[in-house]
Structure formats: C-alpha cells, structure tokens
C-alpha positions in Angstrom: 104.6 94.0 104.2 104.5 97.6 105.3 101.0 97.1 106.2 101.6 93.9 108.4 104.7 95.9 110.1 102.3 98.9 110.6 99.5 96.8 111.9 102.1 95.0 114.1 103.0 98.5 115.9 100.0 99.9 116.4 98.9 96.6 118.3 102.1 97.2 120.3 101.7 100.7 120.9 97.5 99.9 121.5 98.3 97.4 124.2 101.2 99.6 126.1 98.3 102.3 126.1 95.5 100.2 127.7 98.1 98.8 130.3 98.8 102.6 131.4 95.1 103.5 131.4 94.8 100.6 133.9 97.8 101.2 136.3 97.5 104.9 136.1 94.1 106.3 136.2 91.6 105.8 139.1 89.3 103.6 136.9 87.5 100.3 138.1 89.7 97.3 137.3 88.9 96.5 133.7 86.4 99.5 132.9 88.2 100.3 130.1 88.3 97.0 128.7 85.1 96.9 129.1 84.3 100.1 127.6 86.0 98.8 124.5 84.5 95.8 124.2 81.4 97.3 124.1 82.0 99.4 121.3 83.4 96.4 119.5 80.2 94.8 119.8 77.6 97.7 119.1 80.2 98.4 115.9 81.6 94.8 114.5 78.0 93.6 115.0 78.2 91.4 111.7 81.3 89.9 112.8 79.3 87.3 114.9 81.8 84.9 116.4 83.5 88.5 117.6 80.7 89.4 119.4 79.8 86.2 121.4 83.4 86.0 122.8 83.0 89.9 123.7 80.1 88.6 125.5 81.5 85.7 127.3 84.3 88.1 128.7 82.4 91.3 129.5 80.0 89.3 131.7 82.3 87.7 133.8 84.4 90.8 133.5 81.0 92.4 135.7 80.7 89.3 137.5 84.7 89.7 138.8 83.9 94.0 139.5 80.6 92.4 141.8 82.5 89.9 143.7 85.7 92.4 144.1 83.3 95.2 145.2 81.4 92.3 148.0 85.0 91.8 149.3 85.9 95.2 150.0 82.3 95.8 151.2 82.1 92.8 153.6 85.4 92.0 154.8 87.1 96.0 155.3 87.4 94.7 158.8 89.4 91.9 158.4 93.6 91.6 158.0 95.2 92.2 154.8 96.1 88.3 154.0 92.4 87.4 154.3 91.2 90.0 151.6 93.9 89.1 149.4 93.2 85.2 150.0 89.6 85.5 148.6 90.3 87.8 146.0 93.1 85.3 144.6 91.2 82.7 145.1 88.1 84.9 142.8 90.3 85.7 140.2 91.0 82.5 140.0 87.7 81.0 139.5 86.5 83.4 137.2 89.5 83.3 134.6 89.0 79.5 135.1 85.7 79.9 134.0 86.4 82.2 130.8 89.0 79.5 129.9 86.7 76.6 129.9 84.0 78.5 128.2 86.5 79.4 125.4 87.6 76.1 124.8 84.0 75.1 123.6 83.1 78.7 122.7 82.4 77.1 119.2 80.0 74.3 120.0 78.1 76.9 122.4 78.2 79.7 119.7 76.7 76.5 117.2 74.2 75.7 119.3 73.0 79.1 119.7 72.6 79.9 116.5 70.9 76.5 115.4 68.5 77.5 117.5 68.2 81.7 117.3 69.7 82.2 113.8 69.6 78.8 111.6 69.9 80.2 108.4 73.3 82.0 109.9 74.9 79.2 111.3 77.8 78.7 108.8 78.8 82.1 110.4 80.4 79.9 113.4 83.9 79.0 112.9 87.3 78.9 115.0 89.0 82.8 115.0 92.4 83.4 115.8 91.2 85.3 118.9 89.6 81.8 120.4 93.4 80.2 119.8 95.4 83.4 121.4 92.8 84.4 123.7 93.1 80.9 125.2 96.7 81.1 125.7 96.2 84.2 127.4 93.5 82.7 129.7 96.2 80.0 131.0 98.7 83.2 131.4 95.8 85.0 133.8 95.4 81.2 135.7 99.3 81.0 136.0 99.4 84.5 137.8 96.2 84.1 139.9 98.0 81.0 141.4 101.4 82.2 141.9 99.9 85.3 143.6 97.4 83.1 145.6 100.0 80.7 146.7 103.3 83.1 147.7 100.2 85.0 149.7 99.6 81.5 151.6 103.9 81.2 152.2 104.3 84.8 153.4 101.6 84.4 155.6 101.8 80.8 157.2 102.3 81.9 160.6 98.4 83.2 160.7 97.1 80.9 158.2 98.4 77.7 159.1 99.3 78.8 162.8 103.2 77.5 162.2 105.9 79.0 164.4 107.3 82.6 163.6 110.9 81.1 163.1 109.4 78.7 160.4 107.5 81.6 158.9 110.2 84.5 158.8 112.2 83.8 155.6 108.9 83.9 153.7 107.6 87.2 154.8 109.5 89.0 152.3 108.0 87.2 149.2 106.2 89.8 147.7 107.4 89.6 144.3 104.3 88.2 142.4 102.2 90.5 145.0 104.4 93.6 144.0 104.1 92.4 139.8 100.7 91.4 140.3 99.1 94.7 139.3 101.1 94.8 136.2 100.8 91.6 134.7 97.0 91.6 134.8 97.2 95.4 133.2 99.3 93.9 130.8 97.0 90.6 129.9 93.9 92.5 129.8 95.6 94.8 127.2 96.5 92.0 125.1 92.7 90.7 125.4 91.7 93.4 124.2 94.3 93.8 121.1 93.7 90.4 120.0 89.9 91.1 119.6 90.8 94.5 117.6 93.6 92.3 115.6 90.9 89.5 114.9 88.7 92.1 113.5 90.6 93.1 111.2 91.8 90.2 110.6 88.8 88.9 109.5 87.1 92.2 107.5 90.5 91.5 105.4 88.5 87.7 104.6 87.4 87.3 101.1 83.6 86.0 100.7 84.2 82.5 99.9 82.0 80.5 97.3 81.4 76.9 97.8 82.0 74.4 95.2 79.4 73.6 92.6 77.3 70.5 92.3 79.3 67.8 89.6 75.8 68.0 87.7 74.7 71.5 87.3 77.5 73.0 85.3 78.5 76.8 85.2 75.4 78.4 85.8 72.9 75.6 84.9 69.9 75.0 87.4 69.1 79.1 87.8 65.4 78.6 87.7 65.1 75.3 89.1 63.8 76.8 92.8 65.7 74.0 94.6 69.1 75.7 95.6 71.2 73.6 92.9 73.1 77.1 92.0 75.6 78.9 93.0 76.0 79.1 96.8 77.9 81.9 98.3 79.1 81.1 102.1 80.0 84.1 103.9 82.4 83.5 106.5 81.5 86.4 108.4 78.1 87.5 108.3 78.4 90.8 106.6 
C-alpha cells in the first residue's frame, strides 16, 4: 500500500513539474514531452505496445510544432483573431487525429507486427495508457473547441461582419483564451505520466504461462519437436 501511495505522489508531483517546464521556460510547445517520450522509447524498448503509442504521439506532436511554426511564419501580418482561428482550428485536427488513431491503436499495432514481427505478435494487447490516454484525447478536443469557438463570439464583428452593438458583450470572453495555456500544460503532463505509470505498470506483470494441452500431461511431449509443451506467453516482450 505504501508503494501504490508513493507511486500515486510522485505521478502527482511528475505531472505538476512538466506543466511548469511548459508555462515557464522558453521551450517549443511540447519539447519536453517530446524529449521524454523519446527516452521512454530508446529505454522501455521491450515494452512494445509503449513504444508504438510514443510513436503515434511524438509524430503528430512534430507535425502540430510544423504547422504552428507555418502560422507564425506566413500569417505574422495578419490580425490577432485570424492566427488564433487557424491555430484552434490545428490543434483541433491534430488531437482529433491522435484520438482516432488510439482508438484502433491495437488493430494497427496487430497488423504491424503480423507483418514486421510474427513471432511477437501476442506482445499486442490493450494497456491502461490506450484507456486513459483516450480520455485525455477527448479532454484536448473539448478545450480546442471551447477556445476555437469563444474566439469566433469575441470576434463576430470582423468575422461574421455583425454590428458592433451585437458584438460588444462578447468581446470580453477571454476566459478559455486566458486558461488556454494552462490546460494544454496540464494535459500534456498527464500524457506523459500515464505513459511513465503504464510502464511501470506493466514491468510489475508477471510472465504468464498458457494452459497446457488436455493430452500431454505435466511435462510429457518434451522431445516431440511439434510445440505440444509448455508455452510461455510473455505479455510484454522482455
């Protein structure tokens, strides 16, 4: 119990420090997530199902830096409402597109090692970071829309060209603009935890043995050559 209670802390503590490094240091949005996850991969190697989600989110983690690097780059120019518009509407797409991918994360995982690693393929199986991790996923969707849309109230006058009498009470909702910051900080920390808490979640897995043919009794078919004895399934590949 003390261990759980320990673990449970740390996590806590882990998570508060990741959402400081990201609201108080001049790194790239997400770098250090990044950074991380990277180091989980190159480390927990053998945990396989680990390391294709690390993958899924660390690409489109680059592909969301590229896209919010060709906003700034290509429309500096333009008002403050348009930027924000498309970078909304990116962040958007791109946790959509993590989501979706993580909901069949298994079946994709399946079919690539059927076809890169078949003897591995009983190494595929739901994690508890592909249950949390999803819930966190509809968390980032929930914030990109509230963002996106209180940007599209508090700026109706120049987006939908209504009158400025129309448009005044809603130019001071800023308060998912203002939170914004924050709550992504604060998801991407927990991303990150639940992948560390996964891990250790599963290097705490026993090896599991499968059961053993009805015919072949304890230890009986050793030299047969055709597989009848005793199977040991890892669940992760270690």
């Amino acid at each position: 119990m003390k261990t759980s209670w320990l673990f449970y802390v740390t996590a806590l503590l882990f998570a508060g420090l990741l959402s400081y490094i990201h609201l108080n240091t001049d790194f790239f949005y997400g770098v250090a997530t990044l950074v991380i996850m990277t180091a989980l991969v190159v480390y927990y190697r053998n945990q396989v199902n680990i390391v294709h989600i690390v993958i899924v989110i660390s690409i489109f983690t680059l592909i969301e830096f590229s896209l919010f690097e060709l906003i700034e780059i290509y429309m500096q120019e333009d008002p403050a409402y348009k930027k924000n518009f498309m970078v909304y509407l990116m962040h958007f797409f791109v946790d959509v597109s993590v989501l979706l991918i993580l909901r069949k994360r298994v079946m994709y995982s399946l079919l690539f090692m059927r076809r890169f690693q078949p003897d591995n393929w009983r190494a595929i199986y739901i994690t508890y970071a592909d249950i949390l991790l999803y819930g966190i996923y509809i968390l980032f969707i929930v914030v990109d829309l509230a963002a996106f849309v209180e940007n599209l109230f508090r700026n109706m006058d120049y987006i939908f060209g209504v009158s400025e009498a129309t448009a005044k009470p809603f130019w001071s909702w800023n308060w998912v603009y203002k939170s914004y910051p924050y709550a992504k900080s604060i998801l991407l920390s927990c991303v990150v935890t639940i992948l560390l808490a996964t891990i250790f979640v599963e290097n705490q897995r026993p090896e599991q043995e499968d059961d053993e043919d009805d015919g072949n009794g304890n230890g009986n078919g050793n030299g047969n050559g055709n597989g009848n004895g005793n199977e040991i399934m890892h669940k992760t590949n270690k």
